[in-house]
C-alpha positions as CSV (number, residue, x, y, z in Angstrom):
1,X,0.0,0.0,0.0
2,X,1.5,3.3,-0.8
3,X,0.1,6.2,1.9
4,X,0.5,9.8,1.1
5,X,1.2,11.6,4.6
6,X,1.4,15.6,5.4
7,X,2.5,16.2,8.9
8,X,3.1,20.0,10.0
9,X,4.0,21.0,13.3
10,X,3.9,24.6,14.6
11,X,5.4,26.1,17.6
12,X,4.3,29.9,18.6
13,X,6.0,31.8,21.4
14,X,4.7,34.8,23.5
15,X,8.1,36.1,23.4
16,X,11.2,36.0,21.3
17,X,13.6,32.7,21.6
18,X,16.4,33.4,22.5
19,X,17.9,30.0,22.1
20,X,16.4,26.0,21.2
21,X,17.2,23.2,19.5
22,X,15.4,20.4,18.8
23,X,16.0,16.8,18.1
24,X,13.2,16.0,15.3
25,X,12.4,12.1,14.7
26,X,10.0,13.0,11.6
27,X,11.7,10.6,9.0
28,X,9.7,7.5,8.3
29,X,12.5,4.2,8.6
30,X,13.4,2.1,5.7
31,X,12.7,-1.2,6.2
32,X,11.7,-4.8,4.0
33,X,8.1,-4.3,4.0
34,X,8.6,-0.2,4.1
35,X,10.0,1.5,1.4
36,X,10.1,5.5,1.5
37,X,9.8,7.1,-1.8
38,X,10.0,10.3,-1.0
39,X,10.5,12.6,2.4
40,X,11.0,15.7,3.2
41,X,11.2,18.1,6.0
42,X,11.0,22.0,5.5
43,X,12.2,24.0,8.6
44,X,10.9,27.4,9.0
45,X,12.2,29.3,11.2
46,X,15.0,27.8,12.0
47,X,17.5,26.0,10.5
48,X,18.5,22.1,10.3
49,X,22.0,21.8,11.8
50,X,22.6,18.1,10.9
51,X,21.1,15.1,10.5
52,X,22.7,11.5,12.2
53,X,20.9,8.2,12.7
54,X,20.8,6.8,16.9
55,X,21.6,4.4,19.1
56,X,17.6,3.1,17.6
57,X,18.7,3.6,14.2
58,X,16.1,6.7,13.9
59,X,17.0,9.6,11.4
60,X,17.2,13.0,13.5
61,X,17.3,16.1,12.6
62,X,19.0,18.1,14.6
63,X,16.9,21.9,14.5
64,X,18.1,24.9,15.9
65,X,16.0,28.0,16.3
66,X,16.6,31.5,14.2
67,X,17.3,33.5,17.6
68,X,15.1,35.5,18.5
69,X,11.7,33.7,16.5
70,X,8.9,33.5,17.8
71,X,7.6,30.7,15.7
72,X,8.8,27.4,14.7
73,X,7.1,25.5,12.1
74,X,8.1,22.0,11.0
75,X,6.6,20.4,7.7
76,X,7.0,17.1,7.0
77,X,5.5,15.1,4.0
78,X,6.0,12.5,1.6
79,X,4.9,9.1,0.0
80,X,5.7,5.6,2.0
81,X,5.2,1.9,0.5
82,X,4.4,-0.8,3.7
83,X,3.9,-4.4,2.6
84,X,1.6,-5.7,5.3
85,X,3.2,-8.6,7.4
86,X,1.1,-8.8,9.9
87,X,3.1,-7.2,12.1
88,X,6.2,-9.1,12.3
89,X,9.2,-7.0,12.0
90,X,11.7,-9.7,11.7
91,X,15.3,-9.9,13.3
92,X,16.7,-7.5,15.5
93,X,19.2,-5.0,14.0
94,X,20.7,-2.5,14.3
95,X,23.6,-0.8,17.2
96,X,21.6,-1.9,20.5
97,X,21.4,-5.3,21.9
98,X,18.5,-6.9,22.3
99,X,19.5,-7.4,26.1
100,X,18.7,-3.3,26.0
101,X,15.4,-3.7,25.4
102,X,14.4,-5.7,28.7
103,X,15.8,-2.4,31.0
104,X,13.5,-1.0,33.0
105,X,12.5,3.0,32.6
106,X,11.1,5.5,34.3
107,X,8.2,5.6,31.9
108,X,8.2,1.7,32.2
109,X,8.7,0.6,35.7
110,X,6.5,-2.1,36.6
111,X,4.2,-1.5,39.8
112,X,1.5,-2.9,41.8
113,X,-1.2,-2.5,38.6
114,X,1.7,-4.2,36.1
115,X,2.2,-6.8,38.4
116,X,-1.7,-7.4,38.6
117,X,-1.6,-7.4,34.6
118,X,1.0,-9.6,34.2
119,X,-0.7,-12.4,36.3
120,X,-3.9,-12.0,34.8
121,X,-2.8,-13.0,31.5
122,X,-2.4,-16.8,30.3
123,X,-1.1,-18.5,27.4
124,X,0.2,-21.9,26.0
125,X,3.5,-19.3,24.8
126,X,5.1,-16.3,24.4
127,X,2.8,-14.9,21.4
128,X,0.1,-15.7,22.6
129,X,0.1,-14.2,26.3
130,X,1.2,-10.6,24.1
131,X,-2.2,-11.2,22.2
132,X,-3.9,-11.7,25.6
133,X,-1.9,-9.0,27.1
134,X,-3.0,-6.6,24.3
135,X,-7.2,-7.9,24.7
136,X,-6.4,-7.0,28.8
137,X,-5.1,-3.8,28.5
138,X,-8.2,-1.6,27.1
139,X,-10.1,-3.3,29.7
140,X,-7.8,-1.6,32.5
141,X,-6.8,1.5,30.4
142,X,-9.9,3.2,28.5
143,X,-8.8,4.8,25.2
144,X,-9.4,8.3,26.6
145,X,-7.7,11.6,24.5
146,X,-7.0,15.0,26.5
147,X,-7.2,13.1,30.3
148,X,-3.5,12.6,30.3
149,X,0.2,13.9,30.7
150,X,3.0,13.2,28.3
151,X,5.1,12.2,31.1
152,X,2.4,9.4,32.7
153,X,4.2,6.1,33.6
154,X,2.7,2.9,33.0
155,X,1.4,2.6,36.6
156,X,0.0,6.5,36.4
157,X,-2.2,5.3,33.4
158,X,-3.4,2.4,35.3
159,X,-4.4,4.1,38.2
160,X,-6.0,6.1,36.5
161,X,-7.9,3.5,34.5
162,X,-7.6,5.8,31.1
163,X,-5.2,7.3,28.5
164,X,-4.2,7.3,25.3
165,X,-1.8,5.0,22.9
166,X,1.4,6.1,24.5
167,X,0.1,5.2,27.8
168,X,-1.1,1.3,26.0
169,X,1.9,1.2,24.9
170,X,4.3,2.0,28.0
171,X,1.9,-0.6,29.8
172,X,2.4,-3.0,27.2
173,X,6.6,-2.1,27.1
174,X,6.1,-2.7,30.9
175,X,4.0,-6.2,31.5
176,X,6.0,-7.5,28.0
177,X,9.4,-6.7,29.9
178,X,8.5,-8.0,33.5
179,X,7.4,-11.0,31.4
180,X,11.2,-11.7,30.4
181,X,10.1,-10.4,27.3
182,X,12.4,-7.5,25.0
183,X,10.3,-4.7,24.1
184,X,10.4,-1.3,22.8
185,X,7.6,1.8,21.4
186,X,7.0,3.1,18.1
187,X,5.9,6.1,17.2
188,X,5.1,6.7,13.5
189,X,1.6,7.3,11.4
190,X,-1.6,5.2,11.0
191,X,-3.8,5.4,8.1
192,X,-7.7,5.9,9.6
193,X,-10.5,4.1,7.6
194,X,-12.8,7.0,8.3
195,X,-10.8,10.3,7.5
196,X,-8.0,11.8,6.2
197,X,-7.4,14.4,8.4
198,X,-5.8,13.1,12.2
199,X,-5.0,15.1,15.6
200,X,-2.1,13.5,16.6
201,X,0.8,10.7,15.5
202,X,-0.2,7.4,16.5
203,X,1.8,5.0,19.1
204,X,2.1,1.2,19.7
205,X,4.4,-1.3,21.0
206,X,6.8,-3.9,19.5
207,X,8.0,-7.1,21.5
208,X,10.4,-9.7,20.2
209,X,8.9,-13.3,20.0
210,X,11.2,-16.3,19.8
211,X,11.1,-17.5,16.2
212,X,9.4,-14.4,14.7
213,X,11.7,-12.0,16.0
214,X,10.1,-8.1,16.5
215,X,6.6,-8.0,16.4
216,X,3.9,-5.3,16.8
217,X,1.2,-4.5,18.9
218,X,-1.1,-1.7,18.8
219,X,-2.8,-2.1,21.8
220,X,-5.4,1.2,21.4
221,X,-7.2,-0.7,18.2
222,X,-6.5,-4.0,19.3
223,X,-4.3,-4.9,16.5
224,X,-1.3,-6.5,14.8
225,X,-0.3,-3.5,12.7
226,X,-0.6,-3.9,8.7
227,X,-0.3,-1.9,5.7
228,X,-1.5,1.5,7.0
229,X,1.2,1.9,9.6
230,X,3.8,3.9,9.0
231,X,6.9,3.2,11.4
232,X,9.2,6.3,12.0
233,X,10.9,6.1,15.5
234,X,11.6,3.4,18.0
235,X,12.9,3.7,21.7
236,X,12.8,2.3,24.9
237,X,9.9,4.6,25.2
238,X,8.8,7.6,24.3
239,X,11.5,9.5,25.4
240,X,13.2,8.0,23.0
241,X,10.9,8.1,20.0
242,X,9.2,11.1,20.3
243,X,8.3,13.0,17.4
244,X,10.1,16.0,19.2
245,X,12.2,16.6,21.4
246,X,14.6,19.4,23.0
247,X,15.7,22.2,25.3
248,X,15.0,25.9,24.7
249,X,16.2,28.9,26.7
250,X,13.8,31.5,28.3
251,X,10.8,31.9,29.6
252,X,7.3,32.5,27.5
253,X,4.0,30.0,27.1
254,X,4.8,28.0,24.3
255,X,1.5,26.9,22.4
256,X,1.5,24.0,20.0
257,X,-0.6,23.2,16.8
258,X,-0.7,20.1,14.6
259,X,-2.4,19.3,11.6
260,X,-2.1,15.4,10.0
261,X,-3.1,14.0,7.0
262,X,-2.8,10.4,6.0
263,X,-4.2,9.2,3.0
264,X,-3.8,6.2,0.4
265,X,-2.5,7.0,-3.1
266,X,-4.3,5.0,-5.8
267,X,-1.7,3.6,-7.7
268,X,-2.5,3.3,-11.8
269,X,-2.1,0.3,-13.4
C-alpha cells in the first residue's frame, strides 16, 4: 500500500527565543516491507544543523531555532510503500542489543497495577500471552484523548484506568518486559479508515517473539499493525521516540498546533 502523509507542526511563542534546538524524529524508517519514496522536511524558522541516525537507528534532525523567533514551524510530508506482514518486524538489527530492550525505565517501571496485569494473563507461549496482554489492557486502560500527561508512567495510566496510545503502549513495554520479554515503542503514522485528516501521530508497541523475531502491537485498536502503519521512530519509550524533542532557553508560554493528514494514493495500473 503506498500512503500519502502531510505532517506540520507549529510552535508559537509569547516572546522572542532566544535560544532552542530540537532533536526532530519525523523521517519515516526504511525497512523490508517499508519502502520511503520520497520525504522531506522544511524548517521554517529555524534551520536544520545536521542530520545522524541513533543508538535506535532513527533519522534525526537536529533543528536549531533563528534567535530570536517567535515561531517554529516543522513540515514534514512524503509518500511511504508498507507491505503488510502482519506485524512481524523480523530480526533484531541494528547498534543496540537486544538485552537493552528488557531495562527498566522510568516511563516503564512495573508497579502494583503491572504486576496485577501480568498475572492475569495466560497462554500456551510467548505470542500468545502478548495477544492476551493486548485484549487486557483496554479493559484496565480506556482509550481516553486530552485526560493525560505526556510524562504518565505505566502505573499513572493504570491508576487512572484511562489514557491514550502512549500510555497502551508504555503498559504494554512494561508487563511485556516483567514477562522476560524485550520490548520497545513506536511512534510513526496510522492510516484511519474513516478520515483523512488526524489530531495526533499514532503510538504502539513492538516485543520480540522467539522465532518471529520483532513483532507489533497496537494495543489502542487492538491490532497487529498492517499496511497502513507507517513506522518512524523506535525507543525504549517515548523518550526516546518522540516526534520532538529538546531544550529551549527563556521563559514564554509556548502553544503548540498540529495538523495530520494520512491518506492512500491509488496507484495506476
Amino acid at each position: 500500500m503506498r500512503l500519502r502523509i502531510s505532517h506540520t507542526t507549529s510552535y508559537a511563542y509569547d516572546g522572542p527565543v532566544p535560544y532552542a534546538l530540537q532533536q526532530v524524529r519525523l523521517r519515516p524508517k526504511e525497512t523490508a516491507a517499508q519502502k520511503v519514496l520520497d520525504w522531506r522536511l522544511t524548517v521554517t524558522g529555524g534551520k536544520t544543523e545536521c542530520r545522524f541516525e541513533d543508538s535506535h537507528r532513527n533519522a534525526v534532525d537536529l533543528v536549531s531555532f533563528d534567535p530570536g523567533t517567535t515561531r517554529l514551524t516543522l513540515h514534514a510530508e512524503g509518500e511511504v510503500e508498507v507491505e503488510d506482514t502482519s506485524g512481524v518486524i523480523g530480526a533484531h538489527g541494528g547498534f543496540a542489543p537486544l538485552w537493552l530492550f528488557e531495562r527498566i525505565t522510568p516511563l516503564t517501571r512495573p508497579g502494583p497495577g503491572v504486576r496485577r496485569l501480568v498475572q492475569s494473563v495466560a497462554g500456551p507461549g510467548v505470542l500468545d500471552r502478548l495477544h492476551a496482554l493486548m485484549a487486557a489492557i483496554p479493559v484496565a486502560v480506556a482509550y481516553e484523548p486530552g485526560r493525560s500527561a505526556v510524562g504518565w508512567t505505566a502505573e499513572d495510566a493504570l491508576t487512572a484506568g484511562h489514557g491514550v496510545c502512549q500510555d497502551m503502549a508504555h503498559v504494554f513495554i512494561a508487563a511485556a518486559r516483567l514477562m522476560g520479554v524485550p520490548a520497545r515503542y513506536v511512534s510513526g503514522y496510522l492510516m484511519m479508515t474513516d478520515r483523512v485528516e488526524q489530531d495526533a501521530t499514532h503510538a504502539w508497541a513492538e516485543a520480540h517473539v522467539p522465532g518471529l523475531g520483532w513483532v507489533g502491537f497496537d494495543i489502542a485498536n487492538g491490532m497487529c499493525p498492517d499496511a497502513g502503519y507507517v513506522r518512524v521512530a523506535t525507543g525504549l519509550d517515548y523518550a526516546e521516540a518522540a516526534p520532538v524533542s529538546g531544550m529551549r532557553v527563556g521563559a514564554g508560554t509556548e502553544h503548540l498546533t498540529v495538523a495530520l493528514a494520512v491518506a492512500q494514493v491509488q496507484v495506476q495500473q
